[in-house]
N, C-alpha and C positions, 0 to 999 in steps of 0.2 A: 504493500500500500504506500504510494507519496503521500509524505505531509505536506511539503510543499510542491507544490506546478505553479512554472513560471514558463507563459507563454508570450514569447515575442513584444517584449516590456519595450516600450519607446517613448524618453523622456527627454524633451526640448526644453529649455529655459529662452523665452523668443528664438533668436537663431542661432545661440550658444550648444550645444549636444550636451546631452545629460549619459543615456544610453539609448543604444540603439540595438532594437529585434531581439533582446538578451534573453534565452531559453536552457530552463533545467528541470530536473526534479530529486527533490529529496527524500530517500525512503527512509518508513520507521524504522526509528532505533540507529540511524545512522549518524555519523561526528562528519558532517562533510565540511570542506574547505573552501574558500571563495577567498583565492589573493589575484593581484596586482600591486602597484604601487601606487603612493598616492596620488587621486585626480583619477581613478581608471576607471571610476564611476562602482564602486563596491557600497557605501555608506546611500546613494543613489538607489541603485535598486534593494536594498533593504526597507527602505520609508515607504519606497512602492508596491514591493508586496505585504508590509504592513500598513498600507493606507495611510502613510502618515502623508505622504502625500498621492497625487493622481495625475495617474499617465498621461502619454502625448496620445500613447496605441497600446495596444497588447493587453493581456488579463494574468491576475493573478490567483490562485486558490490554495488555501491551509486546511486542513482536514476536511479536502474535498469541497469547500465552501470557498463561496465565491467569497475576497475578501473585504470587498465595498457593501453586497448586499447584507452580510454577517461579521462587520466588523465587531460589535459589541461580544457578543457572542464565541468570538475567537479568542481575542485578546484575552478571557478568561482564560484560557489554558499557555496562554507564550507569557516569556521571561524575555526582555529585553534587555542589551546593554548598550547603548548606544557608544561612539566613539570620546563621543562629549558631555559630564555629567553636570547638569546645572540644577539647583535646588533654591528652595527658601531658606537664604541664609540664618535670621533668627530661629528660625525650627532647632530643638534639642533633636540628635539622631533619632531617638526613639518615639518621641512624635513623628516625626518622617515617614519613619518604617509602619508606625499603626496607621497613620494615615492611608499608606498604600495596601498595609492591611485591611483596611474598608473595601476596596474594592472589588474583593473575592467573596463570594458564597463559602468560607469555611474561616474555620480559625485557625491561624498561621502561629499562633505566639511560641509554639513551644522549636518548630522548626525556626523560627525569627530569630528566636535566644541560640539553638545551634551551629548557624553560620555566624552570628555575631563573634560566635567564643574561637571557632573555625579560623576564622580573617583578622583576629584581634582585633575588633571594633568594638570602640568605648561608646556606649548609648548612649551616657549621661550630658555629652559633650553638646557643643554648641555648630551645627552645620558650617558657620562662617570663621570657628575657630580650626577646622580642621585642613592637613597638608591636600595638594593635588590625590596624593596616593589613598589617604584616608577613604577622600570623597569616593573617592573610585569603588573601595570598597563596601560606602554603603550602597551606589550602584550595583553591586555582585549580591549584596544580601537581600538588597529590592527586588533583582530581576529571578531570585529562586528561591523569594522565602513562602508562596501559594501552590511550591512542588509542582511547575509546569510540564504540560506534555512538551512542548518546542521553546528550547534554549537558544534564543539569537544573540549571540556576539561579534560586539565591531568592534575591532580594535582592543580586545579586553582587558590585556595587560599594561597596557600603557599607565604608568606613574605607579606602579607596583616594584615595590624590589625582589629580589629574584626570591628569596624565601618564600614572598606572599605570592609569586608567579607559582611557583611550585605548589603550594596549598590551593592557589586557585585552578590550578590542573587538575589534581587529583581531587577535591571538590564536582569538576563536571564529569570526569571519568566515573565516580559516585552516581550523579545523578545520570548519566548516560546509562549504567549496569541496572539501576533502578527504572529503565527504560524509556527514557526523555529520549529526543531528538533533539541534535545539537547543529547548528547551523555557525561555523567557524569562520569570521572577513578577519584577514589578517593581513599585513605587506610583512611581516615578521615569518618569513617559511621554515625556520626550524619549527616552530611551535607549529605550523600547520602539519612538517613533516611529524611531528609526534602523536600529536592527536588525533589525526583522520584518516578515512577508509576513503576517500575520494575526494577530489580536486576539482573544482572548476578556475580557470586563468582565465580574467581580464582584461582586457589591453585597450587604451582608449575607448571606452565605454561599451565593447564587442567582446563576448565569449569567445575563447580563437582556442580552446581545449576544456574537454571535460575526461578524467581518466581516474585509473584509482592509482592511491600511491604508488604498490608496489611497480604497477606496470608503469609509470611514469619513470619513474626510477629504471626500471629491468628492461624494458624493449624500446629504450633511448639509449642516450649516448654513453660509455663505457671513459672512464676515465684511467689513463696509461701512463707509467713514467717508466723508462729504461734508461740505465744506468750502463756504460762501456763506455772503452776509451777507440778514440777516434771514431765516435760516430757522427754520420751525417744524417742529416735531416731530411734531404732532399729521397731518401732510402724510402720511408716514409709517406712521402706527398701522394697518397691514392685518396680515390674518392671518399669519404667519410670521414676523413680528419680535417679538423679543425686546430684552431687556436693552439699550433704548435709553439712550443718556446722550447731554447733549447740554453742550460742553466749549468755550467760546473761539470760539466760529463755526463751531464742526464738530458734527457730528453721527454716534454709533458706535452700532452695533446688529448684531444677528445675524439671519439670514435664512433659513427655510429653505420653499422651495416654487423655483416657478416663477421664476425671474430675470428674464423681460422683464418683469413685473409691477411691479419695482423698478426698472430701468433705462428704464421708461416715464415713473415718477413723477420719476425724476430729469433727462432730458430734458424736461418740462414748464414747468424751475426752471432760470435762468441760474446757475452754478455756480464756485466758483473750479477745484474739486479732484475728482477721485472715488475712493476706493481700491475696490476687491475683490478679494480673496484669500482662502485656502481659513485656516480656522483651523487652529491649534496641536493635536493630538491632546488638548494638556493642558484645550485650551479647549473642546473636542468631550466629551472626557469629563465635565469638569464639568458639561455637560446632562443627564447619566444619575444625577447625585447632588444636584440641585435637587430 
């Protein structure tokens, strides 16, 4: 079953591009991923398949429901984090949180105290007294303290130090095995390489891959260094290498086809060293913004 369908979303600010024809779906129980970099229209179509704003074209649907005719309706089951947390600064944290506690048909309090204690957030404190990071975090206890069926995150770690990154991972890994659906915008691709079963890349406001990680990783480009002395480069130059450098008696490149093709020409060549290993998502993505 998709929680999310997103069909053919086209969003124009006048004649600026927001996104254009952007097309996915997201199955239950899944942690999927949604990077580019910033400006590539990710925070964009999150507002538009939550409604928070409305498209140029295209439709959106969350448990099968259309999400303009049953916005009310939805939103009771999604956890939102936006990329940007702005609040009423005189609000004490804990009015904040009951406040958005009203908004649910059930009683949150004892899950509310849970992530509080989870994220080390002080209640008693004052909204306008607290760091960038703090606020963040009472974003994270707002958007899961009514134990939602779909987790949407932009941007989530941003102003979190790495301890409270780590607890906030294992936190959604939590509620993902509890059976949420997690919806991951991140420009940050280690954290999407951890967390997710599936990828969509953005690139100026256009889907241009949807894949799952391993195969992102596995039937893409192959990363190589070999190590000998007097080797030439130019040994090398066939079709599917790229981004040759050649450093200190080694030689690094990107590979993508057929592997005995490389592992032939390296066999050929007495050698000190061989590496191959799959690359970095970060280093696989950067081939879609060359």
């Amino acid at each position: 079953m998709s929680i999310i369908e997103v069909n053919n979303l086209t969003k124009y600010y006048g004649k600026a591009r927001g996104i254009e024809d952007v097309s996915f779906s997201v199955d239950e129980g899944e942690v999927y991923g949604f990077i580019g970099p910033n400006g590539a229209g990710k925070s964009t179509t999150i507002r538009l398949f939550l409604s928070l704003i409305y498209p140029t074209s295209g439709e959106a649907k969350i448990f099968g429901k259309d999400i303009n005719q049953h916005g009310v309706e939805i939103r009771q089951e999604i956890g939102y984090l936006p990329s940007e947390v702005f609040y009423y600064e005189g609000m004490k944290v804990l009015d904040l949180l009951k406040y958005s506690e009203s908004f649910y048909k059930k009683d949150c309090t004892k899950r509310m105290m849970e992530l509080a204690e989870i994220m080390e957030l002080d209640l008693k404190r004052k909204i306008d007294d607290l760091s960038y990071g703090n606020k963040k975090k009472v974003g994270i206890v707002q958007g899961l303290l009514h134990s939602p069926k779909l987790i949407v995150l932009d941007e989530p770690t941003s102003g979190l130090d790495p301890l409270m990154q780590q607890k906030f991972f294992n936190l959604i890994r939590e509620e993902n095995e509890r059976g949420a659906t997690v919806f991951f915008s991140s420009h940050i691709l280690g954290e999407v390489q951890k967390m997710c079963n599936r990828v969509a890349i953005i690139k100026e406001g256009t889907v241009i891959n949807i894949q799952d990680i391993k195969s992102l990783q596995k039937d893409n480009y192959k990363k190589i260094r070999i190590e000998a002395e007097g080797l030439d480069e130019k040994r090398f130059s066939v079709e599917g290498v790229n981004n040759m450098v050649k450093d200190n008696g080694s030689i690094n490149f990107f590979f993508k086809g057929d592997i005995n093709l490389i592992t032939k020409l390296i066999s050929e060549k007495e050698v000190e060293d061989v590496t191959i290993e799959e690359p970095t998502l970060e280093e696989i993505f950067m081939h879609y913004y060359v």
